[in-house]
N, C-alpha and C positions, 0 to 999 in steps of 0.2 A: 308462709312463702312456699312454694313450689320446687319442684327439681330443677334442676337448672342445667343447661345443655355447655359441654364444656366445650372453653374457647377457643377453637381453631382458627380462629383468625389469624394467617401468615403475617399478617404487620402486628401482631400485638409484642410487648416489650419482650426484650431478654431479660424478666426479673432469675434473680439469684438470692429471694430473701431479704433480708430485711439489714438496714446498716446502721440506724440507730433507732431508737425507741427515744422521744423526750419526755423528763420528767422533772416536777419540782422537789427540791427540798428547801428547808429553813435553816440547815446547817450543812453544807455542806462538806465541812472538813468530817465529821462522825458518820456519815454518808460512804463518806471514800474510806473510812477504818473499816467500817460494817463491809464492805464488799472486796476488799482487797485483806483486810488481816482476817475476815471469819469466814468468807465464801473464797477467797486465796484467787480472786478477779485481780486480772492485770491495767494498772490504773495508765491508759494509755496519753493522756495530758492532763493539765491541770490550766484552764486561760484567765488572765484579770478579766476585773468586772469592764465594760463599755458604755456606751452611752446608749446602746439599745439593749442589752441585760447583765444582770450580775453575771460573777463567776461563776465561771461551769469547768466540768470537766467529762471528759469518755473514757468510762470503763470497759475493754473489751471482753467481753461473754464467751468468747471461742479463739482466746490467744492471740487475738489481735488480727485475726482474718479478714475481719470487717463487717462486723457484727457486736454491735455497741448497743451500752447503756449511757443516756448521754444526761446528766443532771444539772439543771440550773438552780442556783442558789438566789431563792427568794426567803428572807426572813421573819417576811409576813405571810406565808402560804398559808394561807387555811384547808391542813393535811387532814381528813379524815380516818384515822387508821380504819385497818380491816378489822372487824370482830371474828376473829380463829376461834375461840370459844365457842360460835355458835353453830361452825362449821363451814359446809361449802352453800353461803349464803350469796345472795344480791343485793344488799343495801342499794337502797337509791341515789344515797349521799356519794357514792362513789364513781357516779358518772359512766362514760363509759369503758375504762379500762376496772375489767375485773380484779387480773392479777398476770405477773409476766412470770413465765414455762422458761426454766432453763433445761438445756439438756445434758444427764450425765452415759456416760458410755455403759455402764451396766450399774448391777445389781450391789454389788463389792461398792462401787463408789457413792451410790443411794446409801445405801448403811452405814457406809463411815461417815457421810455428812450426816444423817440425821445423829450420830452419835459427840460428833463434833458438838452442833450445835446445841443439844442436851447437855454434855459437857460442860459449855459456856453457860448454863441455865437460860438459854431460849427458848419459848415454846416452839414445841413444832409436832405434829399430827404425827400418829400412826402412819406405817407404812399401806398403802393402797393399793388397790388393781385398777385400771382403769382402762379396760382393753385390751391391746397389747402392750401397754406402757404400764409399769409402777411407778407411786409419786410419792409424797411427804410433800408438803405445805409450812411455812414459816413467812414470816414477818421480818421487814429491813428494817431499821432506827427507825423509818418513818411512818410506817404501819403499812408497808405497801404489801400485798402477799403475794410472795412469792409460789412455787412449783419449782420443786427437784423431780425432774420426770426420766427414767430410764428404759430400756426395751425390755421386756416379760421374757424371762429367760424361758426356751422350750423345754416345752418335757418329754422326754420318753413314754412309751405305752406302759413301764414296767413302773415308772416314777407317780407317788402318790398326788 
């Protein structure tokens, strides 16, 4: 694909981001542990199931600003975890959500979660560069892969 001339169209939306992301799980109570007792995500509801989908609930990702992880409980989902072991791959079986970027304010909170997480015996990658962001990578219960992405702290001319 080619470069792409950006939108100044005067009627186009006031987007502000994104306010939920949907996703399956097949359990969703060890879902809502993983993200609220290990990643310390604020579980903003929890709804019965209905006659158009099981239980869900929204986890908010930024304190409840409005920017949600929003999970429906199917216990027949055919989940394909991600392969972490083989790196930052593309399996095909994963369709088209690769993996969802959360973001932490810096450097200090990238290290305590990846040390959290180790902690807990989770895998989770080496710390990363990836431009002006560092990241770490991990897996939810469900094998979704995650990204912990923070800002590359600057360096001084004097600083190695």
């Amino acid at each position: 694909m080619g470069d792409h001339e950006p939108n100044t169209t005067p009627t186009a939306p006031p987007w502000r981001g994104f306010h939920h992301l949907a996703l399956v799980t097949p359990d969703l109570d060890a879902t809502i542990r993983f993200y609220r007792d290990v990643l310390g995500l604020v579980v903003a509801f929890v709804a019965p199931a209905t006659e158009m989908h099981g239980r869900h609930a929204m986890i908010a990702v930024d304190g409840g600003e409005g920017s949600f992880l929003h999970f429906f409980e199917q216990p027949n989902a055919a989940i394909h975890p991600y392969p972490l072991a083989t790196g930052l791959v593309f399996p095909r079986e994963l369709g088209a959500l690769h993996h969802v970027a959360l973001a932490l304010p810096d450097e200090a909170a990238g290290l305590a979660l990846r040390a959290r997480l180790h902690g807990l015996g989770l895998p989770v990658t080496e710390v990363m560069d990836q431009g002006p962001v560092r990241d770490v990578l991990f897996l939810d219960n469900n094998g979704l892969l995650l990204e912990a992405a923070w800002p590359k702290a600057s360096h001084s001319p004097n600083t190695p």
